[in-house]
Biopython code that builds the backbone (N, CA, C, O; Angstrom):
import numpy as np
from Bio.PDB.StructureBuilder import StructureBuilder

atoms = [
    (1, "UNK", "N", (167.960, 30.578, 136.543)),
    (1, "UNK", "CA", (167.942, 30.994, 135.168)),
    (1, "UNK", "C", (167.801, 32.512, 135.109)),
    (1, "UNK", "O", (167.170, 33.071, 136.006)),
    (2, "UNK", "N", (168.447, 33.354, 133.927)),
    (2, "UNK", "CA", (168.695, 34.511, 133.916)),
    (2, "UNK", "C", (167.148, 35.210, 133.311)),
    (2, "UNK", "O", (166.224, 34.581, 132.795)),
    (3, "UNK", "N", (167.216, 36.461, 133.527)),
    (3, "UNK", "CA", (166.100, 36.760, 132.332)),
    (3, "UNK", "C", (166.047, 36.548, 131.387)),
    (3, "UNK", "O", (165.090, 36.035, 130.809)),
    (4, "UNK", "N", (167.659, 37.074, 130.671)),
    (4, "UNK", "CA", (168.005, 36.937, 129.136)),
    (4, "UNK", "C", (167.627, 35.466, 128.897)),
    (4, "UNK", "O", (166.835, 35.044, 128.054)),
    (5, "UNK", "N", (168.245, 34.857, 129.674)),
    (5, "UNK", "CA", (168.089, 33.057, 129.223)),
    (5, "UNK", "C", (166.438, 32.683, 128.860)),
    (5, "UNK", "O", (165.906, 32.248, 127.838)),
    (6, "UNK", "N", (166.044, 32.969, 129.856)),
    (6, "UNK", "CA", (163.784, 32.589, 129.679)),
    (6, "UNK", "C", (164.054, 33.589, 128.188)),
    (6, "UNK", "O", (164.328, 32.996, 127.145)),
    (7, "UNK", "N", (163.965, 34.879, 128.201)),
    (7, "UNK", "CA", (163.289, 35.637, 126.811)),
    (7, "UNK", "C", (163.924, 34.477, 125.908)),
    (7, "UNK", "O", (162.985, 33.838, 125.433)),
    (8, "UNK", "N", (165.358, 33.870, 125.418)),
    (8, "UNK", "CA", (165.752, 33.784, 124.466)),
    (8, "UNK", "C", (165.189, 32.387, 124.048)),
    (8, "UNK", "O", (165.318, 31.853, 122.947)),
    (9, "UNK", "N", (164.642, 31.980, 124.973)),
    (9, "UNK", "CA", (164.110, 30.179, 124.580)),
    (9, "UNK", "C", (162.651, 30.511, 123.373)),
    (9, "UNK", "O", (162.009, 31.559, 123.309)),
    (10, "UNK", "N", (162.485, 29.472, 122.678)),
    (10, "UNK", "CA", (161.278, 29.276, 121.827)),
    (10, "UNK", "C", (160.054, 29.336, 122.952)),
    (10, "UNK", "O", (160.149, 28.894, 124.097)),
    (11, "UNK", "N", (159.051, 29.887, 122.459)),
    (11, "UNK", "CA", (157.839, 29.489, 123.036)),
    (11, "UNK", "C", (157.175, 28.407, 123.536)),
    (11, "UNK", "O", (156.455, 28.611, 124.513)),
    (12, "UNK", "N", (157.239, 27.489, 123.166)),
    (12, "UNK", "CA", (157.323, 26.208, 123.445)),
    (12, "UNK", "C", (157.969, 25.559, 125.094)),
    (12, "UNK", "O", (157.472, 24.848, 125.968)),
    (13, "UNK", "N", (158.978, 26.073, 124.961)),
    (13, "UNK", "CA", (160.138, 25.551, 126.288)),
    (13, "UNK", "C", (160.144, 27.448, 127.047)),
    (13, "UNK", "O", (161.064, 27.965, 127.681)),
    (14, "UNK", "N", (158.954, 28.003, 126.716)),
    (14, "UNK", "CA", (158.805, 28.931, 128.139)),
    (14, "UNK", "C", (157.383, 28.571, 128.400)),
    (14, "UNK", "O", (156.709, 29.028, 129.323)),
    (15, "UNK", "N", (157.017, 27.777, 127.572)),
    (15, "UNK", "CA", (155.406, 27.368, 128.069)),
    (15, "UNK", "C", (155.786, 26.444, 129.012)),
    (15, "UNK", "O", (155.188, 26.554, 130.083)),
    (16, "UNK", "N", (156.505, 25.669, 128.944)),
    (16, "UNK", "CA", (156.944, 24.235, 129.785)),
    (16, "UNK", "C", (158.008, 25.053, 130.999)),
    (16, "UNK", "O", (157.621, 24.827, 132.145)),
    (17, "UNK", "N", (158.575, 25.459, 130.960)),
    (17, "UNK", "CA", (159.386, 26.391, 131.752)),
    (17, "UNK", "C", (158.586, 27.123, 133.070)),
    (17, "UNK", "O", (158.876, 27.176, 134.265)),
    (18, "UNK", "N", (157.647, 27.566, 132.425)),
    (18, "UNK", "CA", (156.565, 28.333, 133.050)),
    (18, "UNK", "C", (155.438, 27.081, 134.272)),
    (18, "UNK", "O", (155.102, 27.089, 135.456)),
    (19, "UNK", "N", (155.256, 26.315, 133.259)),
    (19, "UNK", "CA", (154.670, 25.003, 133.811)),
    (19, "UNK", "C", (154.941, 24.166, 135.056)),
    (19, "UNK", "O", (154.133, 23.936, 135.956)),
    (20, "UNK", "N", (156.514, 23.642, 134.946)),
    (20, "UNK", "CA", (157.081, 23.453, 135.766)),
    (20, "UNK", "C", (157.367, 24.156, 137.066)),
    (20, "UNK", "O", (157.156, 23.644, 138.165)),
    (21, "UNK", "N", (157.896, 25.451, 136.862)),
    (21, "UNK", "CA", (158.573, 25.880, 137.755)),
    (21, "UNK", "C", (158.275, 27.271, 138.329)),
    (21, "UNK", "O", (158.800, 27.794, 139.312)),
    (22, "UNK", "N", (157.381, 27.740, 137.565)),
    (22, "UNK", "CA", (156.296, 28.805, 137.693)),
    (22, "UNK", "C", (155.266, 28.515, 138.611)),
    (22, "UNK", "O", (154.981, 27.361, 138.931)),
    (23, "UNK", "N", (154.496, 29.871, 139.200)),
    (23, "UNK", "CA", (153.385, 29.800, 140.193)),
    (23, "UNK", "C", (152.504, 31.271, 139.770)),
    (23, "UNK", "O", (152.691, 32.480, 139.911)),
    (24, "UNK", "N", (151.501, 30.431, 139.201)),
    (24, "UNK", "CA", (149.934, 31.172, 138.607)),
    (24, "UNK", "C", (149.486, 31.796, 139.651)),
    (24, "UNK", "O", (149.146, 31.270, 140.710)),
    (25, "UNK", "N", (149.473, 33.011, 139.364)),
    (25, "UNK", "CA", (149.000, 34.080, 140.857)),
    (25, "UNK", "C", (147.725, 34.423, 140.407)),
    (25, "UNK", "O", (146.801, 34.054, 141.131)),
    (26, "UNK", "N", (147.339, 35.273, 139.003)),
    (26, "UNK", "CA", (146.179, 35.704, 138.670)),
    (26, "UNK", "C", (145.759, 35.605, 137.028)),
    (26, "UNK", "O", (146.603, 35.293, 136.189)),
    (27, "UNK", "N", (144.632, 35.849, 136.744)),
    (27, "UNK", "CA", (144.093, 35.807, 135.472)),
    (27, "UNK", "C", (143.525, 36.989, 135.073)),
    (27, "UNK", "O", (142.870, 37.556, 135.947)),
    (28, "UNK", "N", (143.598, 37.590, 133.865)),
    (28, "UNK", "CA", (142.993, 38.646, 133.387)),
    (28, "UNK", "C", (142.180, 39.121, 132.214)),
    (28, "UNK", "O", (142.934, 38.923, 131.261)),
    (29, "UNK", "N", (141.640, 39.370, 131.990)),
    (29, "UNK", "CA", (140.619, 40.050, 130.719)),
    (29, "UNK", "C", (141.693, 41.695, 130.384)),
    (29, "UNK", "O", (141.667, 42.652, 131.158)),
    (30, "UNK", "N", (142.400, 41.660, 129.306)),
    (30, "UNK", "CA", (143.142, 42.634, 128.472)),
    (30, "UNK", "C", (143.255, 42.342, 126.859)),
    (30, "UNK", "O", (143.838, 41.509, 126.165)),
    (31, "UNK", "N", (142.177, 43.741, 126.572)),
    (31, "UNK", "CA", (141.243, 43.759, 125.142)),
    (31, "UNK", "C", (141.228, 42.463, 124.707)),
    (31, "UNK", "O", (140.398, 41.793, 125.320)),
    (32, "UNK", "N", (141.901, 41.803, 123.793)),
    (32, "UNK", "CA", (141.414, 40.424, 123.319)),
    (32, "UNK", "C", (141.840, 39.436, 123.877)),
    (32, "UNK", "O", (141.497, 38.295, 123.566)),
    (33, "UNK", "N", (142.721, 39.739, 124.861)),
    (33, "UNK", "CA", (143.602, 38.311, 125.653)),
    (33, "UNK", "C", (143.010, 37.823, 126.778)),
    (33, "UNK", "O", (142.272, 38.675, 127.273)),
    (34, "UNK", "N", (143.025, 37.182, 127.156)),
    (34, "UNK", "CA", (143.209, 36.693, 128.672)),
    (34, "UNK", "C", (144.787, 36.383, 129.010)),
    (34, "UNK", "O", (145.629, 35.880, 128.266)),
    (35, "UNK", "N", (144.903, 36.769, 130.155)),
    (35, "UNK", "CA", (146.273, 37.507, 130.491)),
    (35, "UNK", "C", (146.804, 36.761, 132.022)),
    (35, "UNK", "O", (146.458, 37.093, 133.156)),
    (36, "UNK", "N", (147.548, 35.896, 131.705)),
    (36, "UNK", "CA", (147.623, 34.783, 133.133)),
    (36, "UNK", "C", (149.278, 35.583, 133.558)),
    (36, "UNK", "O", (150.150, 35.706, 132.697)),
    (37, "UNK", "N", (149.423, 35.952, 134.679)),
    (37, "UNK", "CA", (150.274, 36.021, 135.639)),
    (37, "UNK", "C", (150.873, 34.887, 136.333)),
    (37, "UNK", "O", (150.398, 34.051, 137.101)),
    (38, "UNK", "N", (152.221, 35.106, 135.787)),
    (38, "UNK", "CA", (153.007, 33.546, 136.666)),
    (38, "UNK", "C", (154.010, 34.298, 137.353)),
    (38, "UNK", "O", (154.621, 35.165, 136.728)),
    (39, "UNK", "N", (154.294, 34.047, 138.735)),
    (39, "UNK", "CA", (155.907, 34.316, 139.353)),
    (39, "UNK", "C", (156.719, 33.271, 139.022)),
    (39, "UNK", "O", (156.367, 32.147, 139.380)),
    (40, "UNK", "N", (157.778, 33.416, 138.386)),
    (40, "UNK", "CA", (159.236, 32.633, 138.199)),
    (40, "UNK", "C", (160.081, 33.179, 138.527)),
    (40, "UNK", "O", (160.634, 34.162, 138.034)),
    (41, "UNK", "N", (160.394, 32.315, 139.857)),
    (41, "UNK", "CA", (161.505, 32.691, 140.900)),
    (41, "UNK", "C", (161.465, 34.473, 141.370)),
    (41, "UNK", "O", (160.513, 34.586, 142.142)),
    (42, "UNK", "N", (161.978, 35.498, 141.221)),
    (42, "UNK", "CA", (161.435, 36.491, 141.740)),
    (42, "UNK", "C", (160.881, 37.342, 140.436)),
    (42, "UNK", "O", (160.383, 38.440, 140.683)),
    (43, "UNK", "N", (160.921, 37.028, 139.459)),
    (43, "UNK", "CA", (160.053, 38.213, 138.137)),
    (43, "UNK", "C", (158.431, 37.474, 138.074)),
    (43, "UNK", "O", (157.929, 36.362, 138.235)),
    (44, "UNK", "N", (158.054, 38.716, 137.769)),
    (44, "UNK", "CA", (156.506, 38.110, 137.003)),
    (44, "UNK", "C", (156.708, 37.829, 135.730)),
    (44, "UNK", "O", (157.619, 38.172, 134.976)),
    (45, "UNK", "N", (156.090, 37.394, 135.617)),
    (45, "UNK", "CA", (156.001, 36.865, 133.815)),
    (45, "UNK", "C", (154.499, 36.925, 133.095)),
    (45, "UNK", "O", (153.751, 36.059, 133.547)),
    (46, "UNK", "N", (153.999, 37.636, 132.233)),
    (46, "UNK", "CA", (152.429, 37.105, 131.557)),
    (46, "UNK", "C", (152.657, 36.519, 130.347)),
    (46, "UNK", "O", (153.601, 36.780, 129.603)),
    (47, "UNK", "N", (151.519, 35.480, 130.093)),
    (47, "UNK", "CA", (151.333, 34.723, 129.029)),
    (47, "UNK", "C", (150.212, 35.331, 128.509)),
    (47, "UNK", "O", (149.201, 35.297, 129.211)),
    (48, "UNK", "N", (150.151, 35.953, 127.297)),
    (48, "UNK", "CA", (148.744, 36.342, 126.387)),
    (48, "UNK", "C", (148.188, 35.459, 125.845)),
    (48, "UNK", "O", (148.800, 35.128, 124.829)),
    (49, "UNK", "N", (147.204, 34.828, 126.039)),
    (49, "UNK", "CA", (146.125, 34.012, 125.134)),
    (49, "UNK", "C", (145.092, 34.623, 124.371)),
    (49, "UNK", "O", (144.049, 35.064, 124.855)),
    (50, "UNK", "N", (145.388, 34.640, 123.235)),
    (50, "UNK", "CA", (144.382, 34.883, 122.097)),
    (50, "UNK", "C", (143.199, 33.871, 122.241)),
    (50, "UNK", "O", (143.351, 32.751, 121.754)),
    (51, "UNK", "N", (142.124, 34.160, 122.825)),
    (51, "UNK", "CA", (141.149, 32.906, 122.802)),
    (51, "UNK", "C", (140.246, 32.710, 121.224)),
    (51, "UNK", "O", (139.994, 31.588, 120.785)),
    (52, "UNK", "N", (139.836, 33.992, 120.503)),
    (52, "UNK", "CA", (140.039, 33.853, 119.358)),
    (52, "UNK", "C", (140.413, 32.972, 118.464)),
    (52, "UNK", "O", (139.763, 32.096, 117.892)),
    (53, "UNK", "N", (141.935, 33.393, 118.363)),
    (53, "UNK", "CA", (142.554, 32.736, 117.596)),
    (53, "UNK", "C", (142.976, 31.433, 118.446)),
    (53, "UNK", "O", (143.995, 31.038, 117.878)),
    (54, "UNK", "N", (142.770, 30.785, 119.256)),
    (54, "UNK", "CA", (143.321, 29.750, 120.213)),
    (54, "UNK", "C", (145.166, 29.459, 120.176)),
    (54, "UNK", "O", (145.732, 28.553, 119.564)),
    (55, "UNK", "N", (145.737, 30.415, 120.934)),
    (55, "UNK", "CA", (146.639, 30.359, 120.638)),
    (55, "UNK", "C", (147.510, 31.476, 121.509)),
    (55, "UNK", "O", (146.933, 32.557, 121.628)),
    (56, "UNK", "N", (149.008, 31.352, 122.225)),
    (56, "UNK", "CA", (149.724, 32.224, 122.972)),
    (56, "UNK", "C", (150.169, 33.196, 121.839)),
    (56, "UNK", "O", (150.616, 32.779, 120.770)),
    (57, "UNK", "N", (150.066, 34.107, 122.043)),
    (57, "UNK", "CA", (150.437, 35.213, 121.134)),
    (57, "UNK", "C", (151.575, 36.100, 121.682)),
    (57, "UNK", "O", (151.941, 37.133, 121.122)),
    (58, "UNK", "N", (152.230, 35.495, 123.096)),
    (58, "UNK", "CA", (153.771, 36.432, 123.661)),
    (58, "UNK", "C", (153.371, 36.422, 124.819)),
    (58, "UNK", "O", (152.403, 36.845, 125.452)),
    (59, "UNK", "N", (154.676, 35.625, 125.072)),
    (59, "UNK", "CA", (154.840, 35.502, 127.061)),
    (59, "UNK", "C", (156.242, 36.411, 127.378)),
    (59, "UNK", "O", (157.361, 36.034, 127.030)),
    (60, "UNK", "N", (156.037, 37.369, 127.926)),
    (60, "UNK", "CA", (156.792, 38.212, 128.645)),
    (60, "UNK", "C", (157.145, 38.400, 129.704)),
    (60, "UNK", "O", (156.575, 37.673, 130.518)),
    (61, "UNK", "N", (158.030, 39.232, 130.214)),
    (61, "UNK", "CA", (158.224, 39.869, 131.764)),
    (61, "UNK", "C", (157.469, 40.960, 132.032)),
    (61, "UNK", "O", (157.483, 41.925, 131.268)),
    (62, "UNK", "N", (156.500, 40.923, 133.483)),
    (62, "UNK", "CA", (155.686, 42.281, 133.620)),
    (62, "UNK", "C", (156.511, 42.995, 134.510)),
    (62, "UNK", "O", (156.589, 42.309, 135.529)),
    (63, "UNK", "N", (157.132, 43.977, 134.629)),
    (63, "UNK", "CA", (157.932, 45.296, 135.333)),
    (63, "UNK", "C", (157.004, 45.539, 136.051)),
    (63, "UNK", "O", (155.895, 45.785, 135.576)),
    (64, "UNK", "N", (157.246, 45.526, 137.380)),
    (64, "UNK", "CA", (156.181, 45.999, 138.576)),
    (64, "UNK", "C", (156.028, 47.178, 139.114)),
    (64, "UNK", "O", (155.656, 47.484, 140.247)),
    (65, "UNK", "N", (156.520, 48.179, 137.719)),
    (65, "UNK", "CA", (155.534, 49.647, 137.840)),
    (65, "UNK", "C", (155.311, 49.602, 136.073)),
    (65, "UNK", "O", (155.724, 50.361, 135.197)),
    (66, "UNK", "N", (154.811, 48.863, 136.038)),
    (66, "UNK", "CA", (153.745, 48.951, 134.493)),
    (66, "UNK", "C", (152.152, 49.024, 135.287)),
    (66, "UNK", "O", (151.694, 48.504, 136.305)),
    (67, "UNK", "N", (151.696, 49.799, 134.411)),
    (67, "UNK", "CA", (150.471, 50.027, 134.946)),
    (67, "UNK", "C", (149.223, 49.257, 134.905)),
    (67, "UNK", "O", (148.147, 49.390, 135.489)),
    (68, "UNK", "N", (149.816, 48.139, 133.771)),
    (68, "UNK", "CA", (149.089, 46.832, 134.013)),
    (68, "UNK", "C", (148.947, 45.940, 135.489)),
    (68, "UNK", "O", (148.017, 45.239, 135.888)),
    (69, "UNK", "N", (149.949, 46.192, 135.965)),
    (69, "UNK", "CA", (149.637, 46.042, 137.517)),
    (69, "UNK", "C", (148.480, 45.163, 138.376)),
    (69, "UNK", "O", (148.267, 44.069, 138.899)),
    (70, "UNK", "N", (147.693, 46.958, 138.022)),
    (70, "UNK", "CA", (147.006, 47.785, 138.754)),
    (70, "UNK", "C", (145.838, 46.467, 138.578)),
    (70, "UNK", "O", (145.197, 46.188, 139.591)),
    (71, "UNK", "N", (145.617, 45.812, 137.533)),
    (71, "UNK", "CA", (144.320, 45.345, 137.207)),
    (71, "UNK", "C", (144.566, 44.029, 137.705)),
    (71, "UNK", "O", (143.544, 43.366, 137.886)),
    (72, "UNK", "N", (145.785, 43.409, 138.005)),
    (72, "UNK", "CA", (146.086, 41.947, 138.565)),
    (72, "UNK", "C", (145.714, 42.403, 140.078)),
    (72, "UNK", "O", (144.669, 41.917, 140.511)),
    (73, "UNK", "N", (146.356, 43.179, 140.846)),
    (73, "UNK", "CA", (145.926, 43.814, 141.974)),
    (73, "UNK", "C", (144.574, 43.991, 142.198)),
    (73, "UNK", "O", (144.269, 43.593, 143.323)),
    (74, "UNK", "N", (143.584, 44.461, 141.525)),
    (74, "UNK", "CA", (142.581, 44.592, 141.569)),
    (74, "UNK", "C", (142.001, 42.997, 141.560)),
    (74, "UNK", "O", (141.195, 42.637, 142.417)),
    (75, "UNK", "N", (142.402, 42.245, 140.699)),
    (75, "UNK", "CA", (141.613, 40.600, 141.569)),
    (75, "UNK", "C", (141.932, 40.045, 142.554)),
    (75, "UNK", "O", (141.230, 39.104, 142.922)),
    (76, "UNK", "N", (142.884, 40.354, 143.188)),
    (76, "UNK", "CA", (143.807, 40.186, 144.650)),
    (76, "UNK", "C", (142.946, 40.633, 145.631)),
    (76, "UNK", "O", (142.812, 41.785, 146.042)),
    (77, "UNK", "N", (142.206, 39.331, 146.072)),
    (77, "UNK", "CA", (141.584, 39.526, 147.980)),
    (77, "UNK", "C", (142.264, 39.434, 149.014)),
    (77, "UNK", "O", (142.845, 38.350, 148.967)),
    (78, "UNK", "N", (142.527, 40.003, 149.972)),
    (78, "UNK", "CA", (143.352, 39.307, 151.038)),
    (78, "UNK", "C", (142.033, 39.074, 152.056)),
    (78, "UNK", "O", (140.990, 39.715, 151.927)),
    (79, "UNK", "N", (142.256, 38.028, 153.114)),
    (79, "UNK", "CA", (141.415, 37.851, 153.805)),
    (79, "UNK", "C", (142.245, 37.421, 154.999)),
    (79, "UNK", "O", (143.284, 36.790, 154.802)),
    (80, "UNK", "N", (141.765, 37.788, 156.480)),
    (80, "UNK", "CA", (142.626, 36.928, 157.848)),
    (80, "UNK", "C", (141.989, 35.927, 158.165)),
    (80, "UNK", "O", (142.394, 35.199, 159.071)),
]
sb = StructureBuilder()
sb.init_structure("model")
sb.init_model(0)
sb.init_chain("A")
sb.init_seg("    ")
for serial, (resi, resn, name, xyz) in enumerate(atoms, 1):
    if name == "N":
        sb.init_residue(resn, " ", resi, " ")
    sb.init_atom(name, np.array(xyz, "f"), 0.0, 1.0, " ", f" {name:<3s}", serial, name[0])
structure = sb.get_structure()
């Protein structure tokens, strides 16, 4: 599946999209969200959760020189 194709679907069928065929790498605290990191196929993708309001508020593509990054990296242990 293309990029264009994931952005253009309803929310709904990229939540399930994501579900399926996606792989949850990390979780985040960003100002009011919690901010889950999925790889689909080779892009990242984040889902914003408004815990607030209980509710996804925009699942996107993260560009891997956004400087949001930096803070998924930062929960990343490696260990041998």
């Amino acid at each position: 599946m293309s990029r264009e194709e994931f952005s253009d679907m309803p929310l709904h069928q990229k939540i399930k999209t994501l579900y399926l065929e996606g792989t949850f790498v990390v979780a985040i605290r960003y100002y009011r969200h919690k901010v889950n990191l999925y790889l689909l196929e080779n892009d990242y993708v984040e889902v914003f959760y408004n815990h607030k309001e209980d509710k996804i508020d925009k699942i996107d593509f993260l560009p891997r020189d956004h400087s949001r990054m930096k803070f998924y990296l930062d929960q990343i242990k490696l260990v041998n």
